[in-house]
C-alpha positions in Angstrom: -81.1 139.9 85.2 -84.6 138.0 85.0 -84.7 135.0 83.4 -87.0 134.5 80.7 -86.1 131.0 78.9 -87.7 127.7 80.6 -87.4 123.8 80.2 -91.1 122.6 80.8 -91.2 118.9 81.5 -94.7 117.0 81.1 -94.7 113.6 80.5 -97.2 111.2 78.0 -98.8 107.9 78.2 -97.6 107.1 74.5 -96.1 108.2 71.3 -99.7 109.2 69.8 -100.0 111.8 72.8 -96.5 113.2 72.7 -96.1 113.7 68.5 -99.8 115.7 68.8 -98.8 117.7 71.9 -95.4 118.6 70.4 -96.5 119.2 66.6 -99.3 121.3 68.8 -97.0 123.3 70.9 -94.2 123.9 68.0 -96.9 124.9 65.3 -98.3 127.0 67.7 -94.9 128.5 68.6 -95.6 128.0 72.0 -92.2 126.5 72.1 -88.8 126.1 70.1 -88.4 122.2 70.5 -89.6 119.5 72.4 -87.8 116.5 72.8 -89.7 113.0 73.5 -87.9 111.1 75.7 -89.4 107.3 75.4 -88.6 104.5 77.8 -89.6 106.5 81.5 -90.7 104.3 84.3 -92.9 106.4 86.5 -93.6 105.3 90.1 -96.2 107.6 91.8 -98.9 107.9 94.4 -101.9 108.4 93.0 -105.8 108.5 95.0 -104.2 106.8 97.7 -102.5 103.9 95.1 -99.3 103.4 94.4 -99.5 103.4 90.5 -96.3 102.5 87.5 -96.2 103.4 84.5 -94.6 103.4 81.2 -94.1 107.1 79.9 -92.6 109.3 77.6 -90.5 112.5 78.8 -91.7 115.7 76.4 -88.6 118.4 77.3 -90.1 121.6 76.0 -87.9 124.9 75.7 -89.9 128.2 75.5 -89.7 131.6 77.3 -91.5 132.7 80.3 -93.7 135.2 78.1 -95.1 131.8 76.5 -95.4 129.9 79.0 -99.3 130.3 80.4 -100.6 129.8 76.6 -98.2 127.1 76.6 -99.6 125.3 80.2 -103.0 126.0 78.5 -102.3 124.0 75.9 -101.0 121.5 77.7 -103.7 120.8 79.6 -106.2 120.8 77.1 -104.6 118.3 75.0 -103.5 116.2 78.1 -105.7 112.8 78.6 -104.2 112.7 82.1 -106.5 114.6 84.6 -103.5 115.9 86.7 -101.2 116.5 83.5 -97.0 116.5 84.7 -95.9 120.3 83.6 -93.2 121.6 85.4 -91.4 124.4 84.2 -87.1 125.1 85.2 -85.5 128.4 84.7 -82.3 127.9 81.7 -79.5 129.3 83.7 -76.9 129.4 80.9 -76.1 127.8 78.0 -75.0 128.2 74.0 -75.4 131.9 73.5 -76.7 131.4 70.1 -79.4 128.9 70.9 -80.4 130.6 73.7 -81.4 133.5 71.0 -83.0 131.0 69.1 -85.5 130.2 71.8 -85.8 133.9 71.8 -86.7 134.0 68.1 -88.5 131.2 67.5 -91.5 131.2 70.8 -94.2 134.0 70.4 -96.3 134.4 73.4 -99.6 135.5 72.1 -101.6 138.9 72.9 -103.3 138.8 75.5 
């Protein structure tokens, strides 16, 4: 059986970035929640620099039908130029949330 639910993980300089991204994403029904995460220390190599960060940790559910629109999105909202989106199959879980995913996330026509 394929599976067609995903947790996308991106992460945000700061409050103002997440809320638009996630009000974005949600009232686009890109997605059926996104959590923000705040307090992430990011450590990371970046143009030959070790670079830290404060961040916050957007956890996105949405289904694989959703998720190129959703990338798109993503991206162009993003202030980072290499934008964090990283997208994990959903194994299992609650039956009835994992229809409520299903419900909720419209991919649009292409």
């Amino acid at each position: 059986m394929e599976n067609k639910r995903l947790l996308v993980i991106s992460t945000c300089p700061d409050m103002e970035c997440a809320q638009e991204i996630a009000s974005a994403v949600v009232g686009a029904s890109l997605v059926a929640c996104v959590n923000i995460l705040p307090g992430a220390t990011s450590v990371y190599r970046w143009q030959d620099q070790i670079e830290q960060a404060q961040e916050l940790v957007l956890l996105m559910k949405t289904t694989a039908e959703a998720y190129p629109a959703l990338e798109t999105a993503i991206q162009d909202l993003h202030p980072y130029e290499l934008p964090e989106i990283i997208a994990v199959p959903i194994e299992a879980g609650l039956a009835g949330y994992l229809d409520w995913i299903d419900l909720t996330t419209v991919a649009p026509s292409p």
